[in-house]
C-alpha positions as CSV (number, residue, x, y, z in Angstrom):
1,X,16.6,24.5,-29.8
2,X,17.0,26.8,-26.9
3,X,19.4,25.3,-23.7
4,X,16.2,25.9,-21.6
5,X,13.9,23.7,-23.6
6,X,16.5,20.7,-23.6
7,X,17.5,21.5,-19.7
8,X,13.9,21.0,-19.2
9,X,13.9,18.1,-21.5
10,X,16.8,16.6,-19.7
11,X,15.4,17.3,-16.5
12,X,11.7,15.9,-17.2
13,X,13.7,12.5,-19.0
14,X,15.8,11.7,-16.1
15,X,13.4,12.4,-13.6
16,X,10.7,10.3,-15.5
17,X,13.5,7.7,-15.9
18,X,14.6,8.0,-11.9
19,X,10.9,7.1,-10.7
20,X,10.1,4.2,-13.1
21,X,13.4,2.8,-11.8
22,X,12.5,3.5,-8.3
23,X,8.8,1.8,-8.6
24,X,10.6,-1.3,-10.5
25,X,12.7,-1.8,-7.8
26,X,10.3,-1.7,-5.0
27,X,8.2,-4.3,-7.1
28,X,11.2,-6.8,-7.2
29,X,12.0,-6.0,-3.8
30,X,8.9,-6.1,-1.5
31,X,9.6,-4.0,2.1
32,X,9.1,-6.6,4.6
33,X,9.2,-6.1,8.4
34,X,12.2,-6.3,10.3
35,X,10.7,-7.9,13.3
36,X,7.6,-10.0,11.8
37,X,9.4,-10.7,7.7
38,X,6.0,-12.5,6.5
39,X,4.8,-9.1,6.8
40,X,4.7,-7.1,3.2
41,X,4.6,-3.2,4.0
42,X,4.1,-0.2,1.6
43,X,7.5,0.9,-0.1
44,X,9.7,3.2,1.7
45,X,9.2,5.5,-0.9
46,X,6.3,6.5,0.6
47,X,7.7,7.3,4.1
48,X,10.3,9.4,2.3
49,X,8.0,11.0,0.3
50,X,5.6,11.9,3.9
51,X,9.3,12.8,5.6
52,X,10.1,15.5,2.8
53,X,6.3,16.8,3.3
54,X,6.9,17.8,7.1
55,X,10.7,19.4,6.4
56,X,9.1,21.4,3.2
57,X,6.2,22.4,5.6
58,X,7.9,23.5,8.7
59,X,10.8,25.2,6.4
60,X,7.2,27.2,4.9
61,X,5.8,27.5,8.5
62,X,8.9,29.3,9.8
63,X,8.5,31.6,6.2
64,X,4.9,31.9,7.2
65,X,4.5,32.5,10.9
66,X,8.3,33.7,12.4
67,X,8.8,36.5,10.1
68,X,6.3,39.6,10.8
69,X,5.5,40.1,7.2
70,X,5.6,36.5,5.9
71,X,2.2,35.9,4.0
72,X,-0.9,34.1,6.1
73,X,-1.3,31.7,2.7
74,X,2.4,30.6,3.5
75,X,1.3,29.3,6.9
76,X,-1.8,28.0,6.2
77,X,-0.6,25.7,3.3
78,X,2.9,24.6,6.0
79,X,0.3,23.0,8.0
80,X,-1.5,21.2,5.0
81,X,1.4,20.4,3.7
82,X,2.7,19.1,7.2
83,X,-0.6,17.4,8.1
84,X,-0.1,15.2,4.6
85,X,3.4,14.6,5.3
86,X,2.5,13.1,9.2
87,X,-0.4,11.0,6.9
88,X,1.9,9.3,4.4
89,X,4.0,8.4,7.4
90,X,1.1,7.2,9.6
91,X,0.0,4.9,6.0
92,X,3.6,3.7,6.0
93,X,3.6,2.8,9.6
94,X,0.0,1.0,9.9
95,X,-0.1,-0.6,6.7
96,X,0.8,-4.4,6.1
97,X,-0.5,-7.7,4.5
98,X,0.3,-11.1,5.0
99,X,-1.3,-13.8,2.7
100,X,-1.6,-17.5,4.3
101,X,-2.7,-20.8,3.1
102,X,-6.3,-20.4,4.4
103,X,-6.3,-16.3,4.7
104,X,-5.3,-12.9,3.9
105,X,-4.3,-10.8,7.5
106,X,-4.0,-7.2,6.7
107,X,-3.7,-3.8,8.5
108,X,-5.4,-0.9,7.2
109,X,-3.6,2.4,6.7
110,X,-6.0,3.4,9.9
111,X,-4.2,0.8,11.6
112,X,-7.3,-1.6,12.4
113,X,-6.3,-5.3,12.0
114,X,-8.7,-7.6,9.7
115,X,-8.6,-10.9,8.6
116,X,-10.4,-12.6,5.5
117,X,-10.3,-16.6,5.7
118,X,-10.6,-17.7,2.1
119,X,-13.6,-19.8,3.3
120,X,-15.7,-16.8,3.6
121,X,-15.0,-14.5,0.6
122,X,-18.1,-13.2,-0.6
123,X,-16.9,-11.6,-4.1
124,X,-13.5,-10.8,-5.9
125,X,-12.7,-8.6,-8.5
126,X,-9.3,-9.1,-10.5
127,X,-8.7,-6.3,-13.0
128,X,-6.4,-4.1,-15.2
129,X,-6.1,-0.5,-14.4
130,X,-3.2,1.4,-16.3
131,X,-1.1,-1.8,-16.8
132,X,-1.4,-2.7,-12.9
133,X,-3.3,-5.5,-11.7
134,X,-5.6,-5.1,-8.7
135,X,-7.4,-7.6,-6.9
136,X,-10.3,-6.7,-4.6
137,X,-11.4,-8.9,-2.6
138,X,-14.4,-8.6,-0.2
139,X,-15.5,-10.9,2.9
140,X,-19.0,-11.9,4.1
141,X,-18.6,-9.8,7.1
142,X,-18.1,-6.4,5.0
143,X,-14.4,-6.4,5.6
144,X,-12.3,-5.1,2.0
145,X,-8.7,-5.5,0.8
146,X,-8.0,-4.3,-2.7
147,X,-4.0,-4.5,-3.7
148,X,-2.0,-4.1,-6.3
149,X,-1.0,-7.6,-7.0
150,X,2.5,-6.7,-8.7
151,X,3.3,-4.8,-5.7
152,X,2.4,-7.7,-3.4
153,X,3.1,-11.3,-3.0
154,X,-0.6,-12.5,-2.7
155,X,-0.4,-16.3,-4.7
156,X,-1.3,-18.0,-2.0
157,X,-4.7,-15.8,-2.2
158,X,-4.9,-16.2,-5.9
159,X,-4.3,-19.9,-5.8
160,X,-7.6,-20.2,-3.8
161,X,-9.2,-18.1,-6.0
162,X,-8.5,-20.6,-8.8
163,X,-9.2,-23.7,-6.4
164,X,-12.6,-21.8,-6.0
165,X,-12.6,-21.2,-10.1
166,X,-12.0,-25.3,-10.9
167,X,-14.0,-26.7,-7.6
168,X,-16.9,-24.0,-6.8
169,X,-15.6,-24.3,-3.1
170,X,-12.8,-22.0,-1.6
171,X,-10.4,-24.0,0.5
172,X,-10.9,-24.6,4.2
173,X,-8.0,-25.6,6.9
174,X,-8.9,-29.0,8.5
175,X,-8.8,-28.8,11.9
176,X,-6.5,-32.1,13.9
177,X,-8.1,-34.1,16.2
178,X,-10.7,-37.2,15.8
179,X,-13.8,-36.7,14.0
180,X,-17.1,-36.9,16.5
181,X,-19.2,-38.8,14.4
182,X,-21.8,-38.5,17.0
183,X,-22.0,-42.1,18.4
């Protein structure tokens, strides 16, 4: 065996091995917000991951567009490359869930807020894709939320899915005060 086939073997093994420890370790240790901690957020991996896009990009846009024979591909593909970067970190920024008693508040990765009260979930989907579990779950009103489930605390969500499983109704918050029977 050559020392370049079991460099690259090395290589491809530890690196394999880095980012199954790295995506273990995010699922044990959900990123919550500093300021609002019921709040579960994407991983900071992928921050770091849109933060190495921009530096790779404007390191290729200064190859691309400061020297006078730098090739145009070069500069075209720094601003892809930089455009994706500033969109991983935009997803990391927007993005949270929170999962109550009576309903699932999110933010999408656009950065609009929804809500889903268990009460009016039209359809939900649980199933197995690649050995992670993703729920989808969608509201009366349209609104969508599909997670993975391993990444995310969401019991509180799934125990009202299996209230609604054993009782055919979903859960529903009672609201304090006297009842008006209408006498």
């Amino acid at each position: 065996m050559s020392p370049a086939l079991l460099l690259r073997i090395i290589l491809t093994t530890v690196t394999t091995l880095a980012i199954a420890a790295v995506a273990r370790w995010a699922r044990k240790h959900p990123n919550r917000s500093r300021e609002h901690p019921e709040r579960v957020r994407m991983p900071k991996v992928v921050a770091l991951v849109g933060w190495l896009f921009v530096c790779v990009g404007l390191l290729m846009g200064l190859v691309g567009f400061a020297s006078p024979e730098g090739p145009l591909g070069a500069g075209i593909a720094s601003v892809a490359i930089i455009a994706g970067g500033m969109a991983f970190v935009a997803m990391y920024r927007n993005f949270y869930v929170v999962t109550y008693a009576y309903e699932v508040v999110f933010r999408s990765v656009l950065g609009k807020e929804r809500k889903i009260p268990y009460s009016e979930i039209q359809h939900y989907h649980l199933q197995t894709m690649k050995g992670q579990r993703f729920l989808t779950v969608k509201s009366i009103h349209g609104v969508k939320l599909s997670l993975n489930i391993d990444a995310y605390d969401m019991k509180p969500l799934l125990r009202a899915i299996d209230y609604h499983q054993a009782t055919g109704c979903w859960p529903v918050r009672v609201e304090a005060g006297t009842p008006d029977f209408g006498y």
